[in-house]
N, C-alpha and C positions, 0 to 999 in steps of 0.2 A: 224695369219692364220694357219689353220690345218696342209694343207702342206709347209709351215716355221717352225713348232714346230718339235724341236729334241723329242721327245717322247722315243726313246731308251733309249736317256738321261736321259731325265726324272724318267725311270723306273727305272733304274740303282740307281737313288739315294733313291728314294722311298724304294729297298730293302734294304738300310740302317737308314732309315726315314730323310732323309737328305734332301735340298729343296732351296740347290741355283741356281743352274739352271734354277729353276719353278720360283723362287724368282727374278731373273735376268729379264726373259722372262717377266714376269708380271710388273714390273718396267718401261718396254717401252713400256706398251701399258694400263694399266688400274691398276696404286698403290694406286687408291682410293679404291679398294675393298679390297686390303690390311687390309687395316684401318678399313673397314667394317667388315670384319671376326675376328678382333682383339680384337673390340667394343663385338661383342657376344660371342668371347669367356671370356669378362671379365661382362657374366653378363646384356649385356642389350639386350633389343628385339629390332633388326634394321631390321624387315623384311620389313618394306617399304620402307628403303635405300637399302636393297638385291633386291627386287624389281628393283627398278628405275636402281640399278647396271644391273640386266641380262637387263632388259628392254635394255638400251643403248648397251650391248657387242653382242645380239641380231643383232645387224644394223650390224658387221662386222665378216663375215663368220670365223667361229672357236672360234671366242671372246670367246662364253658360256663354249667351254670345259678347257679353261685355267682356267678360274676362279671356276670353279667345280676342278678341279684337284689342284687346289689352294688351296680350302676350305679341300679335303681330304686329303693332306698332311699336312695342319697347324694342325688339326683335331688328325691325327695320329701323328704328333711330341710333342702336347702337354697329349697324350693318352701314350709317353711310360714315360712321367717326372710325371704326377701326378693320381690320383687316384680319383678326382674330376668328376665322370663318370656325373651326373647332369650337369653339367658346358657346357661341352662338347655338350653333346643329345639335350642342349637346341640351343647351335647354329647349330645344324646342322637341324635341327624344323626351326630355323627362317630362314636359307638360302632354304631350300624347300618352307615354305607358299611363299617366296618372289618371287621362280624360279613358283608357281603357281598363281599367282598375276601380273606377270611381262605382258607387251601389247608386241606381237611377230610382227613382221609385217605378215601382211595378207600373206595365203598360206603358213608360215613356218613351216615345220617339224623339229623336232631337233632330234630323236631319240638318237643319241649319245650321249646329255646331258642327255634327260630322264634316261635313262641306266645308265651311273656313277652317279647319284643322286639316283638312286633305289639303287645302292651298297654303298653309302654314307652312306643311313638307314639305313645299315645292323651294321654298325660300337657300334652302341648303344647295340645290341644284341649280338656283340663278348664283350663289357665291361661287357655285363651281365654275359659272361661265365666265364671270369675273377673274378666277383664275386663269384661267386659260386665256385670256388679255393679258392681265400680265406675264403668262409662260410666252407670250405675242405666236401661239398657236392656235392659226386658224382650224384645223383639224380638230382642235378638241372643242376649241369657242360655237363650231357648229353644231357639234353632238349636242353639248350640253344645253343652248340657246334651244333646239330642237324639242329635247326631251323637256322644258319648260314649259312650251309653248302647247308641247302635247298636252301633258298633264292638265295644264288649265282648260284646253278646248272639252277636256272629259267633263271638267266641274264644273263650266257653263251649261254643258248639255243636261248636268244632273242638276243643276239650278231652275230651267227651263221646265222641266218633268217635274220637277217636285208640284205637288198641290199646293196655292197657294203660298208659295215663298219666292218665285218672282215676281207676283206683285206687289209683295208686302215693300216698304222701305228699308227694311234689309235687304230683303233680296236685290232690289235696286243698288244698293248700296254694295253689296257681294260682286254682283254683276260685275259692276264697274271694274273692281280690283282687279277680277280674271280678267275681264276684256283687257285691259291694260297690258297686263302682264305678257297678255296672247299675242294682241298688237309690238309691242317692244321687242320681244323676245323672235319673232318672226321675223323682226327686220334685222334684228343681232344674227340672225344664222346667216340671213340673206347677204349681210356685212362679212361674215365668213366668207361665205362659198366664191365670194365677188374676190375677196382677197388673196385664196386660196389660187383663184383663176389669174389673178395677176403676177403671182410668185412661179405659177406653171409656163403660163404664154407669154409674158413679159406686154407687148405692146397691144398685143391681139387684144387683149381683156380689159382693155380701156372703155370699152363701149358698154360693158357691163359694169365696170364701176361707174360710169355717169348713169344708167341706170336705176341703180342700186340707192345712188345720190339722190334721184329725184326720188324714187318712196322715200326714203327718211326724210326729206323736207317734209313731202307730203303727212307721215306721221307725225311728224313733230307742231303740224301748225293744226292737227285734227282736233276736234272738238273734246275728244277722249283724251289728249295730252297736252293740251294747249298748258294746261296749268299747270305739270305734271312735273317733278325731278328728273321723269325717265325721259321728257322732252329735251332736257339738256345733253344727257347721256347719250342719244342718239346722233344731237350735234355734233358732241364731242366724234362721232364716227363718220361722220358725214366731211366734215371738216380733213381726218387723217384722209376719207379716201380720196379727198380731192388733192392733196398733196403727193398721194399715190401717182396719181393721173398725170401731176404735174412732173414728179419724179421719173414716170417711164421714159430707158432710155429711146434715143430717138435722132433723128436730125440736129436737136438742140442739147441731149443730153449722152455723154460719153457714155458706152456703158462696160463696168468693170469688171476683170473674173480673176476671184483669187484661185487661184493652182494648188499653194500649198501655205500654213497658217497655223499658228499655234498658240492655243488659249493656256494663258499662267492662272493661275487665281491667288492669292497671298493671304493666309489666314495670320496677320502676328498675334505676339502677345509675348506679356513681362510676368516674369516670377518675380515674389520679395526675395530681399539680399539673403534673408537665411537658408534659401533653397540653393545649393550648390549645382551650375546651370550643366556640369558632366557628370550628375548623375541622372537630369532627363534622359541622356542616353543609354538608360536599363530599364527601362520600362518593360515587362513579359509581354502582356497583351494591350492593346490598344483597340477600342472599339470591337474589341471582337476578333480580332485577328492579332498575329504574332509578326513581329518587324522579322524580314526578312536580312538585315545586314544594318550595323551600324558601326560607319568607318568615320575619320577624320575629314572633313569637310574640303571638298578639291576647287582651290579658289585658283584663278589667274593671277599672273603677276603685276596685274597692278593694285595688288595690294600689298601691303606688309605684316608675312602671315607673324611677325611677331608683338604686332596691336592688335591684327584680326584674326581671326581662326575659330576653328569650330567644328562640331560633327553635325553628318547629315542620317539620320535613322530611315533607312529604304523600307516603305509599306508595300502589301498585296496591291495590285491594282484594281480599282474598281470598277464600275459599269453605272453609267446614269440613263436609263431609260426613257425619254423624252414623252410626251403627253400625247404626243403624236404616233408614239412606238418605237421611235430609233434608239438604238444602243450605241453607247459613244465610250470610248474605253479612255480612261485618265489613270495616269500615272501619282503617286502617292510620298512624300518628304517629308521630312520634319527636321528643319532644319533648326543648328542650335549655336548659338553664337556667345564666345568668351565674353563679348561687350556686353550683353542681355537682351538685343534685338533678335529673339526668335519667331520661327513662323513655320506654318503645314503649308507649304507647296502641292497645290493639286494643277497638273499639266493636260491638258490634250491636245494632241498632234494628230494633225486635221490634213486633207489632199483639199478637192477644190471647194469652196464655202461662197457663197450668196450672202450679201448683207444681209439678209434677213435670217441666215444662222448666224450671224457675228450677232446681231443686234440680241437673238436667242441668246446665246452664251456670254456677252455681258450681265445680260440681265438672272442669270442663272445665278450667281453671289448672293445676290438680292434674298434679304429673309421672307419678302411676299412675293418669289419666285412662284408660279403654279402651283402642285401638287407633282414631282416626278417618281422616280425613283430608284435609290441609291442602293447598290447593291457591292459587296468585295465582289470580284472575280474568281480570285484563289483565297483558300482558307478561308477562315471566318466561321463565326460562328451559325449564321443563315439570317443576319437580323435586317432590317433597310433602314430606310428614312426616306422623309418623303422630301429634302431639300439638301442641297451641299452643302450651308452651313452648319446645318444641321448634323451632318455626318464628322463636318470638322470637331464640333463644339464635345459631340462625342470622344473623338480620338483625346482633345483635352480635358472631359471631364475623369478618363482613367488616368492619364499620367500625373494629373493634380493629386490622384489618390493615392497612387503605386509609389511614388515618389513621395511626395511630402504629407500624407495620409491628409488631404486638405481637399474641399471644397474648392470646384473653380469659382466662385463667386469670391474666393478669398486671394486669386489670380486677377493680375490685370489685362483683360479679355473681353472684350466685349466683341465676338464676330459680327454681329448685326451691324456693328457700326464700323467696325475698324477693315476692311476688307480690301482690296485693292486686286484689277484685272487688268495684266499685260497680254498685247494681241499682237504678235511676230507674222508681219505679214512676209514670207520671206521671197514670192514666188506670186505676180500677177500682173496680168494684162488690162491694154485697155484700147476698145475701139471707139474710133473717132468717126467725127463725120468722113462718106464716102467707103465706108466698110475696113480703111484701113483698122491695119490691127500691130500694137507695138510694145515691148516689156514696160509695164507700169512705173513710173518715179514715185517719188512721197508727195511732190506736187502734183500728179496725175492722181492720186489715191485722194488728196485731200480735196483736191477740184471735183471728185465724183461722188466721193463720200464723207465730206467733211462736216454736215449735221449729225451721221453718227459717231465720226472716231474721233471726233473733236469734241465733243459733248461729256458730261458725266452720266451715269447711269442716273436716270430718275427714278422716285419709290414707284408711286401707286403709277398705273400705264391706264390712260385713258379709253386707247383704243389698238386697234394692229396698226404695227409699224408707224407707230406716230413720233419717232423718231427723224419722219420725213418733215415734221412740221417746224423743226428747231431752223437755230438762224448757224451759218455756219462762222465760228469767231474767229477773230482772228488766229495767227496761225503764231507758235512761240517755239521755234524750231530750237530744241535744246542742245543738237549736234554740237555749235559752236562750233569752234576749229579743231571740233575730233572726227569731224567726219567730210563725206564728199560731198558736192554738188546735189545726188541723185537722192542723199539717206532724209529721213525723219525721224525725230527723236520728241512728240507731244505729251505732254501730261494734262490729267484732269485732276477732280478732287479723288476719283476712284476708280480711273482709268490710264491707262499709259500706252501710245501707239509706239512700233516700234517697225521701222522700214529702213533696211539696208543692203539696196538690190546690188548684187555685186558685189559682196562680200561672204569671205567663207565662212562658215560655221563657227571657226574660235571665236571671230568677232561678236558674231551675236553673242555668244557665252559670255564675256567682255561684259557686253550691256548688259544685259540680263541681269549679270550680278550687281551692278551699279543701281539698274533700277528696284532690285529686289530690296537692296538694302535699305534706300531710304523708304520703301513702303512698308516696311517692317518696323523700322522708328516708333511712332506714335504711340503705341503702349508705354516703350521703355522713358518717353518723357512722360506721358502722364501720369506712370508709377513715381520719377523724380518730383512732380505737380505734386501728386498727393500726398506724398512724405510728410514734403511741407506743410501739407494742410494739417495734418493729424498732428506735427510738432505745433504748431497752429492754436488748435483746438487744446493738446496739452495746457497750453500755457493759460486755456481761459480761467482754470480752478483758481490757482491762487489769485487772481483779481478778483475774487469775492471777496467780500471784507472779514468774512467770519472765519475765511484762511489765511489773510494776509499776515498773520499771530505768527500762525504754525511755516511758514516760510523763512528761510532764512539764508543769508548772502551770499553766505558758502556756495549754499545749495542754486542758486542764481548762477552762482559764478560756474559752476561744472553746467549747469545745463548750458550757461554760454560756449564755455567751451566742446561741447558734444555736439550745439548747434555748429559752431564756425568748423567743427570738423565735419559735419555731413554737409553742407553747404559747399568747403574745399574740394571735399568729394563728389557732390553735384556738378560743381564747376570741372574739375578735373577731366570727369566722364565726357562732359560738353566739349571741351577742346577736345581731347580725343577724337572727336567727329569732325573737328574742323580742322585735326592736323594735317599738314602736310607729309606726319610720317605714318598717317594711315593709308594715301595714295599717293606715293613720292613724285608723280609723272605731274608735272605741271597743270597741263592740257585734261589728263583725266580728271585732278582734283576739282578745277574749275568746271567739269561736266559736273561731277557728283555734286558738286556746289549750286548748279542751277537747278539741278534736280530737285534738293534740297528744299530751294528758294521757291520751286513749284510746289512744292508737296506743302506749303504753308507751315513748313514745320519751326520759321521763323517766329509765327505768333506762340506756339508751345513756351519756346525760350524767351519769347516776351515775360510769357504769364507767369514763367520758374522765377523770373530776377523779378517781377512782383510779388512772388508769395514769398520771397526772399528776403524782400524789404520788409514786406506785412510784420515776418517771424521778428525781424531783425528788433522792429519797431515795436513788440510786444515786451519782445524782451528786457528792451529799453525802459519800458514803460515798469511793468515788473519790477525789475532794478531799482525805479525811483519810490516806488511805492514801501519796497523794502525797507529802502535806505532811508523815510518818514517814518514809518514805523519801527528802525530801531536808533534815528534821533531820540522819538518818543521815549522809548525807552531807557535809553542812557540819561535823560532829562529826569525821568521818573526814580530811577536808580540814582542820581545825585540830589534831587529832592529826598529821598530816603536818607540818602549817608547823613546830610546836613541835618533832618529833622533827627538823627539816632546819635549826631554829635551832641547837642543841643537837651536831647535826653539825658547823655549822658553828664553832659556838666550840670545842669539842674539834679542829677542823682547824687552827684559829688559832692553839689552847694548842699542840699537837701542830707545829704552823709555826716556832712561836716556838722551841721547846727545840730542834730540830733545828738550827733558825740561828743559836743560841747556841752548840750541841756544833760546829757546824760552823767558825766564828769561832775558838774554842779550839782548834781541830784545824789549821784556820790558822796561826793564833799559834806554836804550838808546831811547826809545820812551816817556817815563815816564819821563828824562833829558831832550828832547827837547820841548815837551810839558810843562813842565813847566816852562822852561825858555823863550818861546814864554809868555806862560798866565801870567806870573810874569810883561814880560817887555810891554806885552798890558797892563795890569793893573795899573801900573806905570805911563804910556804914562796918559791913562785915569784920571787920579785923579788928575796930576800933568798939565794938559792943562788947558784952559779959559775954559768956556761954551759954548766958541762957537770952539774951538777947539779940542772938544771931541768926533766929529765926527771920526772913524778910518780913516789914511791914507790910501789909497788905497796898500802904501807898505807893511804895517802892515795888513794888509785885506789879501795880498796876502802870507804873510809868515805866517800868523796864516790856510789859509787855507791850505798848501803847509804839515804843521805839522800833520794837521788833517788826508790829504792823505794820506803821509807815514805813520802814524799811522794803519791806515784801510787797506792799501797793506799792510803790514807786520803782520795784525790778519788775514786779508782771506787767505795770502801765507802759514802762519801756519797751517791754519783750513785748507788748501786742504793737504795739506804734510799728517797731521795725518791721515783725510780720507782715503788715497790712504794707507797707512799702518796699519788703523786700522783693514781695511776688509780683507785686501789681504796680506800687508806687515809686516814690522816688527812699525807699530804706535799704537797711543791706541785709 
């Protein structure tokens, strides 16, 4: 009921995005829409179970605002953990069609649900403005902060007009959230337009971001945010703009201009061993379009193209459409490497760039990059995407098919995380105090912008250009003695600068490859990482005891050997990388080698000669479990023979006495029997003729003989039976 709900409460935790309260209250009266809001936000359309839910909350006065105020707190608690803005927008689309769907009973007005379901909609256009933070596009961060701030001033005024529902304690309680939102979002434009004006005027618009500075204090210590998430939020802006302010070039700060500049982006990734890596290079379509040229991959000489070699697959060029509206044309690769470090090369070749389009096009990689938009140029089928990993992830979710009719998930690729961005500044200036002006070094590049191209790209972006707020590190100049005075050669974890004024174009090609190569790495170890693991995992079955039977030594012994042959082969692969007949040149090998040594690709080959021991020691283990198990056995097989020896001589003793008793039994049947036949035969021949007939006593001791003769063969013949089958007889 309306007036049963704590709503102060409520609010109260709301400024923290908290929501047990809401969570409690909802549990005593309707925890099936729970469940409902949980289902959409993971993904499915339940709008005709949101339906039938308002339908029935409908019947009991206030039901409908609990369950809206439900949906926009789950809505905003899962809005401050992920960056899933789609996920979200869809469930809050399926709770509206259903709150539009829903049968009200006759004559019901709801306005106060209308109203927080109109401010529910807004929620998708503050993610927007959030993007456009992280695209670190003021232009769009304005629009969008704007049309926020619109939208709620309407739903204040329609809260205001309602009868009786601002002063109810919802309506209070409503109020507040739009005033919020109005407030916040007004200062987020105003944090635009101030930013916008310092990226146009450079120095001039200092006065307007100290401006801009003092409302956001002012909002943030208001009585309306004092308590508020979006208090901090605003800090976080307030914060960047003062770093702004402090950043304007000036008397104290150089200020720098790149002339001409070129962004790489590095998609790798590894096939398994049964994908032959020269038939990636037939692929028909990719993404939508047809490769335009697929030749033999054109390395420099310092390598040795008979370790390294490869083809390069030429794509349509594409268009990325910036948030702002620019069109930036990037060139298209796919590069394929004998070793299996392959990768999508996406390039743009730039004339003069503002850090704050460098800081853009780092962060352009990025999987919570804005919303832009990715288009072919030439051919294609007409499809976008709304991120450049995204377009990548595409061009390998076809060749994963075309090729090995397989799933990229069954590829090892992860873009989101494996990604890497070279920035070729090849062409820039820089003025100093007194208006001189002179060609830029790596030292004058790093002295002026060294919090951004010394930094790694960070995910979530708090606010514009907060990149100004980083510490600048030290500097890990990777040149070594392959370059001059003037060059720089930095790496991050997903960035790499690259400055070598004064030198001609082969050189950069040079680099380029060098750095391309080890940022393309990382897949092809953690496909060698996983191996192991899955030979790993192999081996847990027979360590169950109820297989340890069905194993056997043999079979031990060849898995050993198929282990120390892929392990050889792990190892092998790994020298390869660190031969010297992969970059015969001294001086470059120890470049590639530092490179290497940055890219932390060191801890990789930690963790391989760990999961190498792991298998090793499994194996081991196995082996001895075997080899107890067929002790056991042999023990259990020579307790057999001995007790089936032991049989057998007790069958023998057992043979013997029986053939003895039976010989006696014989004897003494063979004695009386013929001493019966003897003294009939006597009787017989020795009577008249008429006396020859047998006496009946003779009748009866011949047949008495015959008896016991026959009992004492059938008492035999059962004795033996009973020991021939079962016992100790024959």
């Amino acid at each position: 009921m309306v007036g049963e709900t704590d709503w102060a409460a409520i609010a109260g935790e709301f400024s923290r995005r908290e929501l047990t309260a809401l969570t409690t209250t909802l549990e005593s009266s309707n925890d099936a829409f729970r469940k409902i809001v949980d289902r959409a936000l993971d993904d499915e359309d339940v709008s005709a179970e949101f339906a039938r839910a308002w339908t029935a909350a409908g019947r009991q006065p206030g039901e409908t605002l609990l369950l809206a105020a439900y949906l926009y707190a789950r809505c905003q608690a899962e809005w401050e953990l992920t960056g899933d803005y789609d996920r979200i927008s869809a469930a809050i689309d399926s709770a509206r069609r259903g709150w539009e769907q829903c049968d009200r009973p006759e004559g019901l007005d709801d306005p106060a649900t209308d109203l927080f379901l109109q401010h529910v909609a807004s929620l998708p256009e503050c993610m927007n403005a959030e993007g456009a933070v992280n695209s670190s596009c003021p232009v769009a961060l304005e629009d969008h902060a704007a049309a926020v701030a619109e939208v709620n001033s309407a739903i204040l005024r329609s809260i205001k007009s309602t009868r009786n529902l601002d002063a109810s304690s919802f309506g209070r309680f409503l109020s507040e959230i739009v005033e919020k939102h109005i407030v916040t979002y007004e200062a987020v434009a105003a944090v635009a337009h101030a930013v916008l004006g310092w990226l146009l005027q450079g120095s001039d618009a200092v006065r307007a971001l100290e401006a801009c500075m003092a409302r956001l204090e002012k909002a943030e210590s208001s009585a309306l945010l004092a308590n508020d998430v979006y208090a901090s939020e605003l800090r976080a802006h307030r914060y960047a703009l003062q770093s702004l302010a402090e950043h304007t070039p000036g008397p104290r700060m150089p200020e720098l201009t790149v002339d001409e500049a070129r962004l790489i982006y590095c998609y790798p990734f590894a096939v398994p061993p049964s994908v032959n890596w020269e038939d990636l290079g037939e692929a028909d379509v990719l993404a939508g379009a047809r490769p335009q040229l697929a030749d033999r991959l054109q390395l420099s000489d310092i390598w040795n193209e008979k370790v390294y070699n490869g083809l390069v697959v030429t794509l349509p060029p594409i268009n990325i459409r910036t948030t702002a509206g620019l069109d930036l044309r990037h060139t298209v690769e796919l590069r394929l490497s004998n070793l299996g470090n392959h990768y999508i090369r996406i390039e743009h070749a730039s004339g003069e760039l503002g850090l704050h389009d460098i800081y853009q096009g780092f962060r352009r990689a990025l999987p919570i990059m804005g919303e832009e938009t990715v288009t072919w140029l030439e051919g294609g089928d007409g499809r976008s995407w709304k991120r450049l990993h995204e377009f990548a992830n595409g061009v390998l979710e076809d060749l994963a098919m075309q090729v090995a009719n397989a799933k990229l998930s069954e590829w090892y690729a992860d873009l989101q995380k494996n990604f890497h961005v070279v920035l070729e500044i090849r062409r820039a200036r820089v003025r100093v105090a007194g208006g001189d002006e002179r060609e830029a070094t790596g030292a004058d590049i790093t002295a002026t912008a060294g919090k951004l191209l010394l930094n790694p790209i960070t995910s979530y972006a708090t606010a514009l250009e907060e990149w100004t707020r980083r510490q600048v590190p030290e500097v890990h100049n990777l040149c070594g003695d392959a370059g001059y005075d003037t060059d720089l050669l930095a790496r991050t974890d997903n960035t790499t600068l690259l400055v070598l004024p004064g030198s001609p174009n082969w050189v950069y090609l040079g680099e380029e490859e060098k750095v391309e190569f080890v940022a393309s790495l990382p897949p092809l170890l953690q496909r060698w990482r996983q191996e192991l693991r899955d030979l790993k995992d192999a081996l847990a079955n027979p360590l169950k005891a109820r297989d340890l039977e069905k194993t056997k030594r043999r079979q031990v012994e060849e898995d050993r050997m198929s282990l120390a042959r892929h392990v050889a082969e792990v190892r092998l692969c790994l020298d390869r990388l660190h031969s010297q007949r992969l970059v015969p040149a001294g001086v470059q090998r120890r470049q590639v080698d530092r490179l290497y040594e940055a890219a932390g690709l060191t801890r990789y080959e930690r963790e391989i000669d760990e999961e190498i021991r792991e298998v090793e020691a499994l194996y081991a283990l196995v082996a001895a479990y075997v080899g107890v198990v067929e002790e056991h056995k042999a023990r259990d097989e020579e307790h057999k023979a001995r007790a089936e020896e032991q049989r057998a001589r007790a069958e023998e003793v057992a043979t013997s006495k029986y053939q003895g008793r039976m010989q006696a039994a014989l004897g003494v049947l063979a004695v009386l029997s013929l001493v019966g036949l003897f003294d009939a035969i006597n009787q017989f021949t020795q009577a008249s003729a008429a006396d020859r007939v047998p006496s009946v006593w003779a009748s009866v001791e011949l047949a008495f003989v015959l008896l016991t003769a026959t009992a004492i063969a059938v008492g035999f013949w059962l004795t033996g039976r009973r020991g021939g089958k079962h016992g100790h007889g024959v």
